[in-house]
N, C-alpha and C positions, 0 to 999 in steps of 0.2 A: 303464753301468746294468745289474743284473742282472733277468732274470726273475724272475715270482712262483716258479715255479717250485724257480730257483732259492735264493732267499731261505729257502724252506719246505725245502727238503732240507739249506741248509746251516746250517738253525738259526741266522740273527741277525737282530737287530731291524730292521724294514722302516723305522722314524721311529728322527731322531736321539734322543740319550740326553737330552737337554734337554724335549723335546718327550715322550717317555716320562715322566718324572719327575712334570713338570706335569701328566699325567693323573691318574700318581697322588696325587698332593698334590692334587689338585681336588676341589670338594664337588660334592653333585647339583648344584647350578646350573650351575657352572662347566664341568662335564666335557662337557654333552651341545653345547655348543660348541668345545671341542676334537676330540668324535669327528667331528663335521661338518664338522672342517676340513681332514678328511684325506681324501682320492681313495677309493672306493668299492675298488679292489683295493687297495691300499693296506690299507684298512682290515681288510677279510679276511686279508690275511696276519700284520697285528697279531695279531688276535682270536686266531690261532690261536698264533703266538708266544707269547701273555701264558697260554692255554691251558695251555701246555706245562709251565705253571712256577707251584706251588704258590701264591705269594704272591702273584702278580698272575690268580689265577683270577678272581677278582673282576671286575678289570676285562676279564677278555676277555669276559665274560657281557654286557657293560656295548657293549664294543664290539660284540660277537656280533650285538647285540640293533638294530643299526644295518645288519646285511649281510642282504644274502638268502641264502638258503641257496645256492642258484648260484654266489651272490661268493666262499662261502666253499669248495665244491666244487672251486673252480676251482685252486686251489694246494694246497689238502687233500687233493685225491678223498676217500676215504670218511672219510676223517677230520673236513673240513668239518661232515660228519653232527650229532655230539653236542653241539659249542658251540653249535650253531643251536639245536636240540631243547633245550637247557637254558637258554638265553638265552630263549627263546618262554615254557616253562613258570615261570621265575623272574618274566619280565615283568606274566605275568597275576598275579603274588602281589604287586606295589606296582613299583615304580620301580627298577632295578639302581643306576642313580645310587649310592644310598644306600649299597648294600653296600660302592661302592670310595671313601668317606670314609677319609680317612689314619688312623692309628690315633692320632694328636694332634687328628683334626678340625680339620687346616689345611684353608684354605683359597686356593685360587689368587690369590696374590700377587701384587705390579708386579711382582719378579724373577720369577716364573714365568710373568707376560704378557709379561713382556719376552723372556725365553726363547725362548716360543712365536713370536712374532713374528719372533726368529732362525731359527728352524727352520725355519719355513714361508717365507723367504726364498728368492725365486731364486738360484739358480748357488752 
C-alpha cells in the first residue's frame, strides 16, 4: 500500500478505474453516494487527482466539497488550498453534483453499481 503522500507525488489514481468511471457517469443523486463511500483520505487525494486534470475538474469540486480542508492539506500542502476554496464557493451557488452530470446525462447504472460494488470489495 502506498502513502497519501505518495500517491499525490506520483500522480495516479487513489480508486480503481471502475470506481472512477462510475463517478463520472453518475447523476446528482447517484454521485453523493459514491463520494461517501470512499475513506475521508482517500477521498482528498481523489479530489485532488481529478483536480489536476481538465475534464474531471468537475468532479473534484464535487468531491473537494466532501473534504475538510485538513484532509485535503494533508497530501497536497498548499495545493490542498484552491479545491477546497473553489468547492466551498461553487457549493453555495446550488449543488456541485450537477456540474459532474456525464455529458450523455447517464445515469448510474447496474453495470456501474455492479462495478462499484467491485471496487469497494476487500482484498
Amino acid at each position: 500500500m502506498w502513502s497519501s503522500r505518495d500517491a499525490f507525488e506520483n500522480d495516479f489514481c487513489p480508486v480503481k478505474d471502475d470506481l472512477l468511471g462510475a463517478m463520472y457517469r453518475a447523476n446528482e443523486h447517484g454521485l453523493p453516494q459514491l463520494i461517501a463511500s470512499i475513506a475521508p483520505d482517500v477521498r482528498a487525494m481523489l479530489a485532488l487527482f481529478c483536480y489536476r486534470r481538465s475534464h474531471l475538474h468537475a468532479l473534484a469540486l464535487s468531491v473537494a466539497s466532501n473534504c475538510t480542508e485538513r484532509d485535503l492539506i494533508r497530501p497536497g500542502g498548499r495545493g490542498g488550498s484552491p479545491p477546497f476554496a473553489r468547492a466551498r464557493s461553487r457549493s453555495s451557488l446550488g449543488s456541485t453534483a450537477r456540474a459532474v452530470r456525464g455529458s450523455n446525462g447517464a445515469r448510474l447504472t447496474r453495470d456501474a453499481s455492479k462495478a462499484l460494488h467491485a471496487a469497494l470489495a476487500p482484498g
